[in-house]
Each structure stands twice: as structure tokens, then as C-alpha cells.
C-alpha positions in Angstrom: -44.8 -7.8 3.3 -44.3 -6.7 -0.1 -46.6 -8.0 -3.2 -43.8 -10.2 -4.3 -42.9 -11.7 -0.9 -39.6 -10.4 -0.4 -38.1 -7.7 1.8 -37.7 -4.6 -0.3 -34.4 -3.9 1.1 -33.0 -7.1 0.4 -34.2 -6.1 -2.9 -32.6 -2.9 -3.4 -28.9 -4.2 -1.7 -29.0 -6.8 -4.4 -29.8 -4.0 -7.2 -26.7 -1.7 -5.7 -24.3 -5.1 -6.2 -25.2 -5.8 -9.3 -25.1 -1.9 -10.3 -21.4 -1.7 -8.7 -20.6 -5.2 -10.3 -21.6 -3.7 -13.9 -19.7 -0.1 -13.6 -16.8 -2.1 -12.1 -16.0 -5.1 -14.6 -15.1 -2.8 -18.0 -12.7 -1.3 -15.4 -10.7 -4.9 -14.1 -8.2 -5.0 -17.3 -6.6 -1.6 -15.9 -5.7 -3.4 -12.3 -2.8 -5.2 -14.2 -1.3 -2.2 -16.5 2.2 -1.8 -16.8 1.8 1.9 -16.8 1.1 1.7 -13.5 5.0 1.4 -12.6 6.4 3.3 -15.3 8.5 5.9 -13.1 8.2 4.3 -9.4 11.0 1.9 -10.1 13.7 5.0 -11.0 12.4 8.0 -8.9 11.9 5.4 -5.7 12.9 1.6 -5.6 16.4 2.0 -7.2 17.3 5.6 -6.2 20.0 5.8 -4.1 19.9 9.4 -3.1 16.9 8.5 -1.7 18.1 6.8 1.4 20.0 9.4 3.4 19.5 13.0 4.0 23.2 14.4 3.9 24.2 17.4 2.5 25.2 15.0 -1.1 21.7 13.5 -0.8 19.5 17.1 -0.4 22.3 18.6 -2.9 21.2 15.8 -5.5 17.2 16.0 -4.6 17.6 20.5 -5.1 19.5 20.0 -8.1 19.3 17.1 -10.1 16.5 15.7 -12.7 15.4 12.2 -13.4 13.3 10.8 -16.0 12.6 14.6 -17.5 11.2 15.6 -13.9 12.1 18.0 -11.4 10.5 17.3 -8.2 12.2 18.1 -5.3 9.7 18.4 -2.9 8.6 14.9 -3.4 11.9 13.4 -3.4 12.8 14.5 0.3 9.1 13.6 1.2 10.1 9.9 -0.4 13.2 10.2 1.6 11.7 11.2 5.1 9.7 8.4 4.6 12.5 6.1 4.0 
């Protein structure tokens, strides 16, 4: 038993919580951030060349930009996926 009574590692699991709970709180505002969704919507949930792999399809992902981005490579990984 410890001077005070309590287990000491009771003590030092309640000191990490409240450690996490202070580095983590200035950080909650971000979880709702519209930036978060600024380029998913056009490069993935309304991209139609997304959902096939025809010739059309890999022509458009080789070829094509959208948004100012070339990224090829992650639009046929986005479309294997699909």
C-alpha cells in the first residue's frame, strides 16, 4: 500500500486519461471541417468513369484531369475497388 492509500497504478491510468483527454480536446473542432470533403465528392462519389474498367474508362483515368489533378494511379486503384 501506498502512503496515500491507493494503488499506484490506478493512479498513473487516471493521469494518462486525463493527459490524452487534454492533448485531444483543442483538436475536437477539426472532426467536423468541411475541408475534409473538399475533393472526395468529384474525384470519387460522383465520378462516373470510376465504375467500369473499359477501354473509355482507363482511356479517361491515363488522360484526363479533374479538379487541377492528375492522378491516374489512384483513379484505377478507386476503380478496382469499386
Amino acid at each position: 500500500m501506498t502512503a496515500g492509500g491507493g494503488r499506484p497504478g490506478a493512479r498513473v491510468a487516471l493521469l494518462a486519461v486525463g493527459v490524452a483527454l487534454a492533448a485531444a480536446l483543442p483538436f475536437t473542432p477539426a472532426l467536423d471541417g468541411p475541408f475534409l470533403d473538399w475533393d472526395d465528392r468529384a474525384n470519387i462519389v460522383e465520378n462516373p468513369h470510376l465504375r467500369a474498367l473499359g477501354p473509355a474508362e482507363l482511356r479517361w483515368m491515363l488522360t484526363a484531369t479533374l479538379l487541377g489533378q492528375w492522378i491516374p494511379l489512384t483513379w484505377l486503384s478507386l476503380a478496382l475497388d469499386y
